[in-house]
FIKOL-492116 format. One record per residue (C-alpha): y, x, z. Coordinates in steps of 0.02 Angstrom, whole numbers, plus 50000, padded with zeros to 5 digits. Layout:
<seba v="Y" u="X" w="Z"/>
...
//
This chain:
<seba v="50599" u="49588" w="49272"/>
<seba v="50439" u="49667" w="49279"/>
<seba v="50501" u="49824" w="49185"/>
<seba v="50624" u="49848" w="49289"/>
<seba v="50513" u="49850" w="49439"/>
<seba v="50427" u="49971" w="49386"/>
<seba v="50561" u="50087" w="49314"/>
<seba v="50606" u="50082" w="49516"/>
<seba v="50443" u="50115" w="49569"/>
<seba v="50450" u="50276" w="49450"/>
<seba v="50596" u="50338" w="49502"/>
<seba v="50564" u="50304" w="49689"/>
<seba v="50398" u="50406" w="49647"/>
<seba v="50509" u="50569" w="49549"/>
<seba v="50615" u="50558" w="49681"/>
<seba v="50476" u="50590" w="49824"/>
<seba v="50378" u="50715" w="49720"/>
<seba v="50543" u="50812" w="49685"/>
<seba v="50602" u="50820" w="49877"/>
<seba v="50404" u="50890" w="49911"/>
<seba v="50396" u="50989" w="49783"/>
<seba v="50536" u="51076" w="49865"/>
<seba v="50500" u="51081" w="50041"/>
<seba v="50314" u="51155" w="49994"/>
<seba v="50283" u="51277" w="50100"/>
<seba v="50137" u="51406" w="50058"/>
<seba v="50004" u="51343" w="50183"/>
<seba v="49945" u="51174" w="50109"/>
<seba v="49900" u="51051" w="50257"/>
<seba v="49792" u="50900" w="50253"/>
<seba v="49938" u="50780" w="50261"/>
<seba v="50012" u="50856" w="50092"/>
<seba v="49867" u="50863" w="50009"/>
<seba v="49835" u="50675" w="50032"/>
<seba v="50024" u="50641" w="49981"/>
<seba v="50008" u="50752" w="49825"/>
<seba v="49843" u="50629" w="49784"/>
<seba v="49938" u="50475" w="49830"/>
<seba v="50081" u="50515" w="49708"/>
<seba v="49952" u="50588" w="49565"/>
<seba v="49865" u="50408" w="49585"/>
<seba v="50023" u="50300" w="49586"/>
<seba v="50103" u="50396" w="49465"/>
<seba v="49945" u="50360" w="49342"/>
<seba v="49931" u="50196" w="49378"/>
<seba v="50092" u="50148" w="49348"/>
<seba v="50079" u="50252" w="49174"/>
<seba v="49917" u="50134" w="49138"/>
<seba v="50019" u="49972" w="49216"/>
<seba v="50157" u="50002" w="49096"/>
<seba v="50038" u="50043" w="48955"/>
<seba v="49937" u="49886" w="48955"/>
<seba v="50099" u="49777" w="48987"/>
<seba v="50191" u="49854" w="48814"/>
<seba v="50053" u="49845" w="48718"/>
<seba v="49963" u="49677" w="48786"/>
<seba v="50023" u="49566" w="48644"/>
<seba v="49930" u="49700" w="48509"/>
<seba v="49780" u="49681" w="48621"/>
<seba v="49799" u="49495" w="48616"/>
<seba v="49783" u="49507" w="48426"/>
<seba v="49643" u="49609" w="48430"/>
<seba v="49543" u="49470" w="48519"/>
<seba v="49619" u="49341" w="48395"/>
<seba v="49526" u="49422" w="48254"/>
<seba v="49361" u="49451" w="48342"/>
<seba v="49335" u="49607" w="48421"/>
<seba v="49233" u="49614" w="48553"/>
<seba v="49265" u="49674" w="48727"/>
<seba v="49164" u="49826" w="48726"/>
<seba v="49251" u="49885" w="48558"/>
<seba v="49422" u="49873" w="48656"/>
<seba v="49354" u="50012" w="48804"/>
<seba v="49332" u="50185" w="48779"/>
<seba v="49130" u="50181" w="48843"/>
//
């Protein structure tokens, strides 16, 4: 159910960043630039989202045989 959420929420996202992608004009306004952000943002954290929910079961085994927290992060 959840997958398929967010397979929506993707394609609701390509769809918008395809239709302003071609109505770009050459001056970039304010208003665009905070859309382009916007999109860049959802579009990464729904790449993250969907990362964390395939692989949450491998990260669940991880903590089974002892590795700490701080191991699991990047810092």
């Amino acid at each position: 159910m959840m997958d398929l959420l967010v397979q929506s929420v993707a394609a609701a996202v390509l769809a918008m960043v395809i239709l302003f992608a071609i109505a770009q004009d050459r001056r970039i306004n304010l208003r665009e630039r905070t859309l382009r952000r916007v999109f860049r943002r959802v579009g990464t954290g729904q790449r993250f989202y969907t990362f964390i929910f395939k692989n949450v079961e491998r990260f669940g085994v991880l903590k089974m045989i002892g590795v700490k927290r701080r191991e699991l992060s990047w810092r």
